[in-house]
N, C-alpha and C positions, 0 to 999 in steps of 0.2 A: 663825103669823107675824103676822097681824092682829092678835090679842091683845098680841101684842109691840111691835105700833109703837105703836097706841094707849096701854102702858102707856108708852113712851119719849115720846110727843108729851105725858104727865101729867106724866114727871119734868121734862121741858125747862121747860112750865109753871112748875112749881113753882120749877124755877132762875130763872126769869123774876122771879117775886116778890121772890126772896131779891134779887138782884141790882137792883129797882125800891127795896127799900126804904133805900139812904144816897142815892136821885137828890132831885134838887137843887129845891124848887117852881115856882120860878121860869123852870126849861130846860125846854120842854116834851118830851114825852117820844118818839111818832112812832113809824116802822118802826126806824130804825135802834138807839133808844134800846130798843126792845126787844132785838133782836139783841145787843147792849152786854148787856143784863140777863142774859140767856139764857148768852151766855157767860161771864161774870163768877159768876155763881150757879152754874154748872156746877163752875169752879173752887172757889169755895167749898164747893160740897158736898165736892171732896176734902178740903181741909184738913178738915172737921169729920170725914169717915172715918178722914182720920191721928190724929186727937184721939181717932176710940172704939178707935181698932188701940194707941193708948197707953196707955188709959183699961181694955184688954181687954175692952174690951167689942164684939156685935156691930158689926162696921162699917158697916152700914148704920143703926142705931141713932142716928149721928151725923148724917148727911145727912136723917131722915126728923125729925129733932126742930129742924133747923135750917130744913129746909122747911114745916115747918108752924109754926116763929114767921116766920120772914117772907112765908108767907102769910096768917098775921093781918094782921101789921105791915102792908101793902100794900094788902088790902083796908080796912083804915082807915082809912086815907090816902086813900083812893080815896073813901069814903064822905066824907070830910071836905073832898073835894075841894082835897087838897093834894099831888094831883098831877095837872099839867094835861097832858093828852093833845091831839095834832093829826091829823087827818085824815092818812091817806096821800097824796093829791093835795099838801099842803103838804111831802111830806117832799123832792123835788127840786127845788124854787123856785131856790134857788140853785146848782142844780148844774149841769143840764143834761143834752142826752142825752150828753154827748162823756165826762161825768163818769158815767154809767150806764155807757159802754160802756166803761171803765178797769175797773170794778167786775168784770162778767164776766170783762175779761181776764186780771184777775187771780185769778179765784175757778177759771176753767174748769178750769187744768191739776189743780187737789183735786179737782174733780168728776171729770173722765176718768178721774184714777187711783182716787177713790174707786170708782168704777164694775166695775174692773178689779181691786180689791182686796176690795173687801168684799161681792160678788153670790156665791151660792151655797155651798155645805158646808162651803167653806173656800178661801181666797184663791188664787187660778191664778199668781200670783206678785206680788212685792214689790217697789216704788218704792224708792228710797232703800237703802243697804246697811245701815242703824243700824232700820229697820223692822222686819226679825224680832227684832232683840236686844230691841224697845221692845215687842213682842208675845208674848216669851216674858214677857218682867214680868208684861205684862196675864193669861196666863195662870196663873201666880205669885201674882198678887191673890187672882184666883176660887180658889184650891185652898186657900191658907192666908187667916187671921186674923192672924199673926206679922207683925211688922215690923224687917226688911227679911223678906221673906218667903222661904221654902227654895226652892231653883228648880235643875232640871236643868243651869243654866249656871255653876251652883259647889255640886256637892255637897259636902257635910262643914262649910262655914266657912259666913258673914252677910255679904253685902255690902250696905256702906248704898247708898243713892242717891236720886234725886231721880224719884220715882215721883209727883208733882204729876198728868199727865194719864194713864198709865199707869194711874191710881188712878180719876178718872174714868171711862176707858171699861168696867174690872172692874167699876165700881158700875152703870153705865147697863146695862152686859150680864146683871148679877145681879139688879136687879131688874126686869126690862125682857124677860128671857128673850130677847133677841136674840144671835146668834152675835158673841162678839168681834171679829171681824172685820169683822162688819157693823156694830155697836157704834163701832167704832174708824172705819172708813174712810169710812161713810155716814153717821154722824152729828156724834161729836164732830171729827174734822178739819175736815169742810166748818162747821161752827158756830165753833171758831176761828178759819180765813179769814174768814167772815161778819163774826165782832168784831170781825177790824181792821180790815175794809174799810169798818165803819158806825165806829169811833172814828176811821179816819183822812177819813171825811167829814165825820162834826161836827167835827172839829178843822179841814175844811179850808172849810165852813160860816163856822166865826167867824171864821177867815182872812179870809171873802171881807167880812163884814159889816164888821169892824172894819178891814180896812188893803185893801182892795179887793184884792186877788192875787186873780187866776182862782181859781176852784173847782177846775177841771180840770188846772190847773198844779198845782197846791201834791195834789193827790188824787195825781195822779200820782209826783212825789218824794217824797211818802211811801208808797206802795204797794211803788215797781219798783226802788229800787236794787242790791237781791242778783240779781233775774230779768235786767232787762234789764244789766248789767254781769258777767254768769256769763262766768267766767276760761276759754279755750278752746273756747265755744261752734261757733264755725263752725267749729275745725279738726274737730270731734267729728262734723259733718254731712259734713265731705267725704270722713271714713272712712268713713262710714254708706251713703255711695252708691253703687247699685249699679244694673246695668242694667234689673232687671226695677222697675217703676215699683211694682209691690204689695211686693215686697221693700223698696224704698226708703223706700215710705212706713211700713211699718211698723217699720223701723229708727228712722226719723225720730220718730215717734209716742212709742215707745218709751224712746230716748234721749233726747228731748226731757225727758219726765218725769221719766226716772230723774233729771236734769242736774239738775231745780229744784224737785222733788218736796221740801218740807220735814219737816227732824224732827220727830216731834210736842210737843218740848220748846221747840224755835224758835219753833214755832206760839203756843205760852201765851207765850212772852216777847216777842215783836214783839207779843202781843196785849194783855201788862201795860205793854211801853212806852208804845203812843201811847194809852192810858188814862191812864196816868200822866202824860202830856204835856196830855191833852183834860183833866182833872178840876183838875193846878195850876193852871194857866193859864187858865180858860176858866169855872170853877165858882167859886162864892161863896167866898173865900177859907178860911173856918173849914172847910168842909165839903170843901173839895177836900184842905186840909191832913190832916184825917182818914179821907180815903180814898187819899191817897199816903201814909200811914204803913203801910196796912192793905198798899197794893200794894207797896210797897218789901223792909215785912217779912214777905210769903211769898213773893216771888221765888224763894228758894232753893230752894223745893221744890218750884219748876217750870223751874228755868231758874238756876244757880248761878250760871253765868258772867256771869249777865247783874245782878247784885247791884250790883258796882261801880258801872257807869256808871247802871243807875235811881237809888242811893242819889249819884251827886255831880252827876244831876241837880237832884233834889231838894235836897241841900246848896245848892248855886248858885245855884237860886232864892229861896231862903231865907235868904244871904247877900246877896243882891240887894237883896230886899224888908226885911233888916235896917240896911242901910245905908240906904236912900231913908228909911225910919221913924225910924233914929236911935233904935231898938229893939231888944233881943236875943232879944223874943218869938218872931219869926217863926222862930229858931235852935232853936225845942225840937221841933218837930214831927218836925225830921229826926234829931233827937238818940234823940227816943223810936222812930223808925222805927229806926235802927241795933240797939237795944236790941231792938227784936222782931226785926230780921233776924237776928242772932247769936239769938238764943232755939231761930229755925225751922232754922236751919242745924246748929246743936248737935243737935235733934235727928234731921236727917237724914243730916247725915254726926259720929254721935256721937264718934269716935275720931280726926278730923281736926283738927291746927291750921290756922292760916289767915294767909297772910303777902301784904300787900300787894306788889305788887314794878311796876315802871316796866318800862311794856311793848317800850321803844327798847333796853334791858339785855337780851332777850332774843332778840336777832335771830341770836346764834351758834347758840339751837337751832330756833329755830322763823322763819328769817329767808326764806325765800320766802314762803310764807303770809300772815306778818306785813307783810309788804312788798306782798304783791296787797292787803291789805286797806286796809293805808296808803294805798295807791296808789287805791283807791277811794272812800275816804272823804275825800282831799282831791279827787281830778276833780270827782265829784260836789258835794260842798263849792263848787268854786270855778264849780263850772255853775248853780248855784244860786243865787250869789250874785249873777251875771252877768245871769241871767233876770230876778230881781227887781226890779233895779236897772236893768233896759232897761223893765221892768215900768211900775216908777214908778220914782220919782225918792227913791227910798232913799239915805239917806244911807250911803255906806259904811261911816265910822267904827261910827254905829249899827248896823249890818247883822252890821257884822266881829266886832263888840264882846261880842254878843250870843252871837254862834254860834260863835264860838273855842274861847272855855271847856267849852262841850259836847263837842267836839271834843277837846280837850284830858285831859277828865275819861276820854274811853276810850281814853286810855294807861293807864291803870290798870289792872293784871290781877291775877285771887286764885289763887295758888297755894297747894297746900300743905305743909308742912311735913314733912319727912322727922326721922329722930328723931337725926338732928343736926341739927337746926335751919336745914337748908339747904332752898332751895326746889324744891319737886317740877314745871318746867314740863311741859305738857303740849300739844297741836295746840288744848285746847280753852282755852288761855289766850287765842288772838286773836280768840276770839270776842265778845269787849269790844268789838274795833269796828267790830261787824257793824251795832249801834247808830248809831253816827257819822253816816253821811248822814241818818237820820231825824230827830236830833237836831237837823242842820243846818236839816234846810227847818221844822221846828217853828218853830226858834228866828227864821227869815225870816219868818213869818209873822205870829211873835209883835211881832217890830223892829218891823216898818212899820207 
């Protein structure tokens, strides 16, 4: 087992470089910027494995030739000193501890469950109910080479899917000799909590430098909207109660998790969002534009659902920034991002059409759901907007102006296409605006 972690703290490394080499010179880079790298180059290593599983060639083939160009890449930069590094002591300046202790609360419940999930021969039981289905995949990886690969949960036929981190933790357990389990629960989940919690710090970083919003405000509304707004929370504890206090607690413990324990596809897509928010907004315009092309167009093969609302963030911005310029340059970035997203989505769901469809049309089949989510993304929304504006002295117009259309952009949902041409809904079409409040306090951030 020492052999194995040492060879996983080598791969993480290496995702580390991959993932240093498009940062920015001029944004120093820090604890968190590493973290950012780590997971970001993690993800890229899947996609370069979906690239040799299409390519037929070994899968690890892909990730070990992409790791070792951009740990050229990286350490040249580093010799050239064109990338500036900062001590740890500078990396909470602006935060504080109330902003450190956000960070925990939000990382602890992956730790607990990873704990519980991935220590010993094989997992004592399973957070979330989409957990084994996402574990049988990862087993699916390691046995075949094939893409979508053969699996006990559809013998005879291929079904495509979106094996984005499924594909990562196969790769980390394969070359890494650690149990997928342990693979999955103790490294790659708590490493994508980690990436959103250091993207939505620098994000809430330049929040604090450019338009003063607390640190710990703005860390906050981008961290907890799905945790702290979880639908039937308290009635779920008062079932759970019971008189012996060790029973209760462990009901509590338990339930707790199961409640907010996220899927590990969730995980990479809140983790491509507020990247995708930190790199438009925040990064040298050309360089942030080429890395929201990169992040928009693999979305699909970590996170389908989530395709819409990254890509009409992105539009939006970019019509934004076309208008102010009185240019249609800024219009192609997102245009080529479309163009790679349809590329990665073809080839992960090869046999699917794709039908845009307006998410308020779909309430006959999927109208409670859709209706908690609505129901969350404007509370929150208009709590947000109330803060800031008691904050400082935001202009509402500006405030409103800004974060509506975000808003707005995840009524959009992608269904697909049945072979009359009618749309396939499903529960996982509301998940477009699971995005919505993150988008909101971005966009507060970015106003003021």
């Amino acid at each position: 087992m020492a052999v194995s972690a040492i060879l996983a703290v080598a791969l993480l490394t290496a995702a580390a470089t991959v993932g240093l080499v498009p940062w920015p010179r001029r944004e120093p880079v820090g604890v968190s910027g590493v973290v950012i790298a780590a997971a970001l180059g993690l993800l890229g290593f899947s996609l370069a494995d979906l690239a040799a599983r299409l390519l037929t060639l070994p899968p690890e083939a892909g990730p070990l030739l992409v790791g070792g160009a951009g740990a050229a890449v990286t350490l040249w930069r580093l010799r050239r000193r064109d990338l500036r590094l900062r001590p740890p002591s500078g990396e909470g300046s602006g935060g504080g501890r109330w902003s450190g202790v956000l960070v925990l609360l939000y990382l602890a419940p992956l730790l607990a469950a990873g704990l519980r999930m991935g220590t010993g021969p094989w997992p004592a039981m399973f957070f979330n109910v989409d957990t084994a289905h996402y574990m049988t995949q990862v087993q699916a990886l390691l046995r075949s080479d094939a893409l979508p690969p053969p699996s006990l949960n559809n013998l005879g036929y291929a079904v495509p899917y979106h094996y984005g981190v499924q594909t990562a933790v196969a790769l980390l357990s394969r070359l890494s000799g650690l149990p997928p389990h342990t693979a999955a629960f103790l490294v790659v989940m708590p490493l994508m909590g980690a990436g959103i919690a250091a993207a939505a710090w620098r994000f809430a970083e330049a929040g604090r430098r450019t338009g003063g919003v607390p640190h710990a405000l703005l860390l906050a509304l981008l961290l907890f909207p799905l945790v702290l707004f979880k639908g039937g929370l308290l009635r779920r504890i008062a079932v759970w109660a019971d008189p012996d206090p060790a029973v209760f607690a462990d009901k509590l413990f338990h339930g707790l998790l199961t409640g907010i324990y996220p899927m590990m596809s969730q995980l990479a897509g809140f983790f491509l969002a507020l990247l995708l928010l930190y790199v438009l907004l925040w990064w040298p315009r050309r360089r942030g534009e080429v890395m929201a092309v990169l992040l928009v167009g693999a979305v699909s093969w970590f996170k389908p659902s989530y395709l819409v609302p990254l890509g009409s963030v992105f539009g939006a911005v970019a019509l934004w920034r076309a208008y102010r310029g009185r240019s249609l340059r800024p219009l192609l970035a997102p245009a080529l991002a479309l163009a790679v997203a349809l590329a990665v989505r073809q080839v992960t769901f090869p046999e699917s059409r794709v039908a845009i469809v307006v998410g308020l049309a779909a309430l006959e089949e999927n109208g409670k759901l859709l209706l908690g989510v609505l129901e969350l993304a404007l509370v929150y929304g208009l709590v947000a907007l109330l803060l800031a504006g008691l904050g400082r002295a935001v202009p509402w117009p500006v405030a409103a102006g800004v974060a509506v259309p975000f808003l707005l952009s995840s009524f959009l949902g992608v269904a697909n296409l049945d072979l009359d041409g009618r749309p396939v809904l499903t529960k996982d079409f509301a998940q477009t605006l699971q995005l919505a409040p993150i988008f909101m306090a971005a966009m507060l951030a970015y106003a003021t």
